[in-house]
N, C-alpha and C positions, 0 to 999 in steps of 0.2 A: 231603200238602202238597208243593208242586211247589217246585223251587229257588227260583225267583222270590219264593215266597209266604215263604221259608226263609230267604235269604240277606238277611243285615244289610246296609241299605241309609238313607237319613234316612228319617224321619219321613214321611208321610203320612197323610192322613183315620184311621180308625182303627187302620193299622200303626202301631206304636211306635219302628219305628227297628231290631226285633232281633226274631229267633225266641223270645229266653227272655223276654218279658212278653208277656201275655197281654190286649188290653182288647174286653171286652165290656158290650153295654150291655145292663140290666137293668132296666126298668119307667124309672125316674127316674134311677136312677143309673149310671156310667159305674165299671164293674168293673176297675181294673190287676191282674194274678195274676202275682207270678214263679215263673217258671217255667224250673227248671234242675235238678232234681233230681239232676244228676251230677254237679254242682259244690256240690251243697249250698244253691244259689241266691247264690252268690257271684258279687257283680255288679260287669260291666263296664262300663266309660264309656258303652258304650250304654243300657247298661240305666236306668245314672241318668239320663241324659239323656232317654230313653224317660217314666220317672217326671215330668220336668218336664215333658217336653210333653202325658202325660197329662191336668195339671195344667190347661193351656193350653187342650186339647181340651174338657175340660168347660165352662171358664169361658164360650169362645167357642158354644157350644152351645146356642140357647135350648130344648131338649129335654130336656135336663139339669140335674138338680136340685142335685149332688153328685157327691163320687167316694171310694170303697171301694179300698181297697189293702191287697190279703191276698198270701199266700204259698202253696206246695203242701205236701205232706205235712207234718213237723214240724217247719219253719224259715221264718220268716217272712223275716229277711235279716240273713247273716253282713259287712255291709259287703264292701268291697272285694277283688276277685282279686287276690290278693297274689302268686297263680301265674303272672298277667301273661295268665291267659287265652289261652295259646298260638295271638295272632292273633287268634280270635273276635272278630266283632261289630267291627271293624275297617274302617266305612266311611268314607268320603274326605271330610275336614274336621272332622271326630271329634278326632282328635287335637289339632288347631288350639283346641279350646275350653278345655282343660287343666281348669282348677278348675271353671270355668263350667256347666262338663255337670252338676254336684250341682243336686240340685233344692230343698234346703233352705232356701231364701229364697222361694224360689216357695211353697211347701207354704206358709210362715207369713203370703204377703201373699193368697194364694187370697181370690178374693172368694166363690168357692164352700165350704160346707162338704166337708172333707176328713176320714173315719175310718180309720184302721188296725186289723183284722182280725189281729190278732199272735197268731197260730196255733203259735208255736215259739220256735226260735231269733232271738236279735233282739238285735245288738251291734254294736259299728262304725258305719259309714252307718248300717244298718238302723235301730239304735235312735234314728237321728237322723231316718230317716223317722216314727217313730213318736214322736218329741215333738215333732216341728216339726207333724206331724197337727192337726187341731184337736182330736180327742179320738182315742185312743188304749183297744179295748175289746183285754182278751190272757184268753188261755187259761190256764185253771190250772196246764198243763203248761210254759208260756213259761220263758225265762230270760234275763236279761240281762247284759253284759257290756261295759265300755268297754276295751280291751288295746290302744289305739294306741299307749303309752308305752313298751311293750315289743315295740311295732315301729318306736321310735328318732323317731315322729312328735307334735309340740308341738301337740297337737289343742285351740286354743285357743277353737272354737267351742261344744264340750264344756264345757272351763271355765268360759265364758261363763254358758251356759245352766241348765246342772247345779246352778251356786253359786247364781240366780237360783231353781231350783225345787226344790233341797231342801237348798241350803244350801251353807255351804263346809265344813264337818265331815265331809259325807257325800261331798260331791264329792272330797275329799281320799282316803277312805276306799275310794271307787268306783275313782278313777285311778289313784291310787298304787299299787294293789295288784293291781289286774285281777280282782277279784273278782269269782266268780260271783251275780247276784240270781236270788233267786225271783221269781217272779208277784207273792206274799203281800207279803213284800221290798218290790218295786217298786211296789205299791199304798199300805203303809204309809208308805213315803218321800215319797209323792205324783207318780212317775214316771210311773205311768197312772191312766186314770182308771175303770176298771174290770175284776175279772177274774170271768170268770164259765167254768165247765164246757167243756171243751174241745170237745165235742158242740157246741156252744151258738155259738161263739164267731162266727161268719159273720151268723147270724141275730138275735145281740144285735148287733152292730156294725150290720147294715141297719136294726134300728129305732131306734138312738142316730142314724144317719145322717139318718133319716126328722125325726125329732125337730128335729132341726138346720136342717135344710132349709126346715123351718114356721115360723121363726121369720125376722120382717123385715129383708128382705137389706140394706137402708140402714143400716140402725139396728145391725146387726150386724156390718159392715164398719167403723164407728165403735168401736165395742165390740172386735172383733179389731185393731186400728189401736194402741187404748190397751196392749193385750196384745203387741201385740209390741217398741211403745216401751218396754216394760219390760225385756223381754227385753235390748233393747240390742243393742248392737254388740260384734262380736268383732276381735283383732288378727288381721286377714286377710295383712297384710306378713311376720310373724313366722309365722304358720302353714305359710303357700306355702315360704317358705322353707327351712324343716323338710322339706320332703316329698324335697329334693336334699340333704341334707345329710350327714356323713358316719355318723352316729346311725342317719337314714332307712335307707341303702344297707346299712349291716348288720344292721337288723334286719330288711332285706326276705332277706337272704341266708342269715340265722339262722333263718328261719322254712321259707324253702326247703330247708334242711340239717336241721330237725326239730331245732336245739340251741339252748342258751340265747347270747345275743350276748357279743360279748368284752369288753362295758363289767361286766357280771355279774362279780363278785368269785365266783375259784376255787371257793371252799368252798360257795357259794351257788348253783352253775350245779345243774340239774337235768337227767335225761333226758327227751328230746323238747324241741319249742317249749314255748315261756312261752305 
């Protein structure tokens, strides 16, 4: 791959904006892969950003039936580089977009069908790609996990959503604690919508894809419309605001120091990050 083809740069035809996503197109469907293996697939403002224009790229597409978004080896997407991505992926007006570069409004107003291939690890953003998805197929090896609280962030999109799909007992239970889910877990709850064999999990999601795609795009976009006025709206003033706060700054600093934050009562701190 030559610089050019290498260096993060915006968005164009089917460049994504960044080296770490990957879109290729397959028969009907328009492929996103992240792809970062050295960072675990933890994603930079381009990458999300990358992910919404994915989004974009299919819709505008009449060759395009849908769009598939998996991950590489065992991590589908640990949300956000909290290491700041030293630089990476760092193109001009990138910055400028702040919250806007997420692609989770887009994923839910997609007038295309959208599946998630959740091949792994899948918590933070990531697990927000995967239910903002319109179905969401994960591998039995998956796990999930929401920890923005004990990185000092009022992740009130989360709350929103969470309470809407599995409740506010679970969502209290999920948040508050930072607890790890299984696959099993996350299907019971009603987090996804299917888990099947980790072999499997690419080729069940292309024909759940297929499935989708066959059914009347009118009549379907009415239907996803209802679906998402449920979902509702989140406190985006109160969220944004969290992400500068003095909570945020320490738990980005506690996380970079591998220790628990100083709002942690003495007796309660653990070794390494939360």
């Amino acid at each position: 791959m030559s610089d050019t083809e290498s260096s993060p740069r915006p968005p164009d035809g089917d460049w994504l904006g960044t080296p770490f996503l990957r879109f290729t197109r397959e028969g009907a469907f328009g492929v996103c892969t992240l792809d970062r293996p050295e960072a675990r697939n933890a994603m930079t403002g381009a990458m999300y950003f990358g992910i919404r224009y994915a989004v974009s790229l299919v819709e505008s597409d009449p060759d395009l039936a849908g769009l598939l978004i998996t991950g590489t080896g065992d991590v589908f997407a640990p949300g956000g580089d909290l290491g700041g991505g030293n630089g990476v992926d760092d193109w001009k007006g990138l910055r400028a977009m702040s919250t806007d570069a997420t692609p989770f409004e887009i994923l839910r107003q997609s007038a295309k069908p959208v599946v998630s291939a959740v091949n792994g690890l899948c918590q933070g953003g990531g697990l927000q790609i995967a239910m903002c998805s319109d179905i969401a197929v994960v591998s039995d090896r998956a796990t999930f996990r929401v920890p923005e609280l004990y990185r000092g962030i009022a992740d009130t999109y989360y709350s929103q959503m969470l309470a809407r799909i599995i409740g506010p007992v679970r969502t209290r239970d999920l948040m508050f604690t930072g607890r790890v889910l299984s696959a099993q877990e996350a299907l019971d709850w009603g987090m996804v919508a299917r888990v099947v064999p980790h072999d499997e999990v690419l080729s069940a999601a292309r024909e759940v894809l297929a499935q989708c795609c066959r059914t009347a795009p009118k009549a379907r976009l009415v239907v996803k419309s209802s679906l998402d006025n449920y979902l509702g709206l989140y406190d985006r003033i109160g969220m944004k605001a969290s992400y500068t706060g003095p909570e945020a700054v320490e738990g980005f600093v506690a996380f970079k120091e591998r220790r628990s934050p100083d709002w942690v009562h003495p007796e309660l701190r653990t070794e390494g990050r939360l």
